[in-house]
C-alpha positions as CSV (number, residue, x, y, z in Angstrom):
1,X,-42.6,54.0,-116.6
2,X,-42.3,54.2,-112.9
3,X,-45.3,54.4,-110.0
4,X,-44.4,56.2,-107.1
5,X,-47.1,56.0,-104.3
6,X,-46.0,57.3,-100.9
7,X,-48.3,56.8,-97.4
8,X,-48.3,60.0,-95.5
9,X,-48.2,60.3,-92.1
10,X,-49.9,62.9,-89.8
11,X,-48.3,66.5,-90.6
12,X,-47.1,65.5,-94.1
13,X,-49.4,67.7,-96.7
14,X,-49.4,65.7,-99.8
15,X,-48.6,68.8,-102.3
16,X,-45.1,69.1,-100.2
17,X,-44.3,65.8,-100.4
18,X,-45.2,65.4,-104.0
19,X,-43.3,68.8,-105.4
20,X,-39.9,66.9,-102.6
21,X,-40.2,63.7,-104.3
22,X,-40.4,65.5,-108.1
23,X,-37.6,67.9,-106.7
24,X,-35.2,64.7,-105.7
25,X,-35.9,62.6,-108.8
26,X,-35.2,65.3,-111.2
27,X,-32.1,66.1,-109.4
28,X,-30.8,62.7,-110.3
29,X,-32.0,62.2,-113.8
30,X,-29.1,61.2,-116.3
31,X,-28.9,63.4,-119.1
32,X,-30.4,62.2,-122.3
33,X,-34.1,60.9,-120.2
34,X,-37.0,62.6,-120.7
35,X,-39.0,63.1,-117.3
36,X,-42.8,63.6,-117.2
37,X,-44.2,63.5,-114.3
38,X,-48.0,63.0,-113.6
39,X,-49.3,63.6,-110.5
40,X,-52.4,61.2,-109.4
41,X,-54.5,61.7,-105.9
42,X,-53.5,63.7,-103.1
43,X,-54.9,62.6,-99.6
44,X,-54.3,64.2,-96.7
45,X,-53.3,61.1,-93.9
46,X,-55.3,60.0,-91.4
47,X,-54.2,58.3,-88.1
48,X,-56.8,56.7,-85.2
49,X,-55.5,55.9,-81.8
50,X,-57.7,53.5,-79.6
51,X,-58.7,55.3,-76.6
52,X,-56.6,52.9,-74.5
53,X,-55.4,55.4,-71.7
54,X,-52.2,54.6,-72.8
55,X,-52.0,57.3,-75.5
56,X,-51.3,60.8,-76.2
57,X,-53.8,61.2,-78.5
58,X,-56.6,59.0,-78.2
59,X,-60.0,59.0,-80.3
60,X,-62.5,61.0,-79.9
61,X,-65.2,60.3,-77.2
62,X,-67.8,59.6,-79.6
63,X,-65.9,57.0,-80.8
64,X,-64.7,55.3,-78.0
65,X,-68.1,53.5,-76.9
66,X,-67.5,51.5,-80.0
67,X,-63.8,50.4,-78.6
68,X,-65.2,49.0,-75.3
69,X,-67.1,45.9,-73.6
70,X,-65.6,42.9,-75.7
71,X,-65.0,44.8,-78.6
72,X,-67.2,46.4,-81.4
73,X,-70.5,45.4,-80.4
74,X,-69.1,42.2,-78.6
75,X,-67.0,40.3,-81.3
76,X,-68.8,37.0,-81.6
77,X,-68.2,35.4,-84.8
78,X,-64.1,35.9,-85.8
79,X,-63.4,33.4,-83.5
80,X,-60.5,35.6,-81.6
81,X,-61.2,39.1,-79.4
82,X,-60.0,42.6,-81.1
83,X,-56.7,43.8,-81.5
84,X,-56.7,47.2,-81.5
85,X,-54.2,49.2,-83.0
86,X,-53.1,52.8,-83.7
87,X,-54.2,52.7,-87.4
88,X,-53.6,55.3,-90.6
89,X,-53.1,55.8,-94.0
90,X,-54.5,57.4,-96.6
91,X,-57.8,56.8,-98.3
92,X,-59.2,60.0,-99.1
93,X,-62.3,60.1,-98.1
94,X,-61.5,59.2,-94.3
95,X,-59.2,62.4,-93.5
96,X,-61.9,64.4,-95.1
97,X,-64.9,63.0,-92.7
98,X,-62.7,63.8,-89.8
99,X,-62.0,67.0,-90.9
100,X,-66.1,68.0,-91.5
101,X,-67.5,66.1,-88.7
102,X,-65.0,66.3,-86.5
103,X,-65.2,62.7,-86.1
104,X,-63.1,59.7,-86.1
105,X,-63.1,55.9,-88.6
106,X,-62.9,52.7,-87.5
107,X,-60.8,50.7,-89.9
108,X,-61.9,46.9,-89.6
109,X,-58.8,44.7,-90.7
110,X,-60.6,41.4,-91.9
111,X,-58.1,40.0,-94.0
112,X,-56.4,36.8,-93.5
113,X,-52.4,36.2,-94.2
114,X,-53.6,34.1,-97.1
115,X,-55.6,37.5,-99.2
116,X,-52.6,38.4,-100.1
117,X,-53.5,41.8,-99.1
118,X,-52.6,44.2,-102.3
119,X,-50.6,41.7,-104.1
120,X,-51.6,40.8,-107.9
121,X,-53.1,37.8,-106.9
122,X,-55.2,39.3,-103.8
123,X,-58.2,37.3,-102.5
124,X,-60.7,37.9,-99.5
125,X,-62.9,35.3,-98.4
126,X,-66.5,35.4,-99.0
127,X,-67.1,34.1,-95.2
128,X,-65.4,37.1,-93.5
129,X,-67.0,39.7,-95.5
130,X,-70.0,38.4,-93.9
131,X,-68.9,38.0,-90.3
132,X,-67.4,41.7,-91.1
133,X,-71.0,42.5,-91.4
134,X,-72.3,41.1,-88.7
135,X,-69.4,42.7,-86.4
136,X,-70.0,46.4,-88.0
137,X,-73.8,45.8,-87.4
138,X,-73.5,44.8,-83.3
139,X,-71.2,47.6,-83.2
140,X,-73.8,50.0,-84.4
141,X,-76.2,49.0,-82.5
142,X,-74.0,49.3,-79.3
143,X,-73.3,52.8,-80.5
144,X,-76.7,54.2,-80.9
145,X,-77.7,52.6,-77.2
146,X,-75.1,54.5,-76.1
């Protein structure tokens, strides 16, 4: 048995990629093995660009209040100021919200190199998760003052 996951990037449709990465294993299948192939989520992929002025296709404006003045909300408690990065993948949901609302995620990277982010043995400190908390609730606040 054999799990194939692939990360899509904007323009790739997930039923496409899925039937081209059937259509290529197949093709090189030894005669003699059985194939079955099982198909598991399809997402749609999401990218976000931080409205930076240095990009082609920024965030929408909404969105951008959250990206400004020290960070989201003012970063206080992670020690270090944002990094903001043009940011994707695909979790279902998030392509989806965009899609209805029209509106953009923010994705909060909070791991540390030591989570072993998506290894077997991944971890996440309890201490994070709460200054993650603290960081999502000054940035909502600084959203709804507008």
């Amino acid at each position: 048995m054999a799990k194939i996951t692939c990360r899509l990037v904007p323009g790739q449709r997930p039923e496409r990629i899925q039937r081209l990465v059937g259509d290529a294993i197949r093709a090189r299948v030894p005669r003699g093995v059985r194939v079955e192939l099982v198909a598991g989520h399809n997402a749609d992929p999401y990218v976000v660009v931080p409205r930076d002025g240095r990009t082609r296709r920024p965030t929408s404006r909404p969105f951008s209040p959250g990206l400004s003045g020290g960070g989201p909300g003012g970063v206080r408690d992670l020690g270090r100021p944002p990094l903001y990065l043009r940011e994707g993948g695909s979790v279902p949901i998030i392509a989806d919200i965009k899609r209805v609302t029209g509106l953009d995620s923010l994705m909060f990277g909070l791991f540390l190199p030591e989570d072993n982010l998506h290894a077997p043995n991944e971890g996440f400190s309890l201490e994070i998760l709460r200054k993650g908390i603290d960081t999502t609730e000054r940035m909502l606040e600084t959203l709804a003052a507008g």
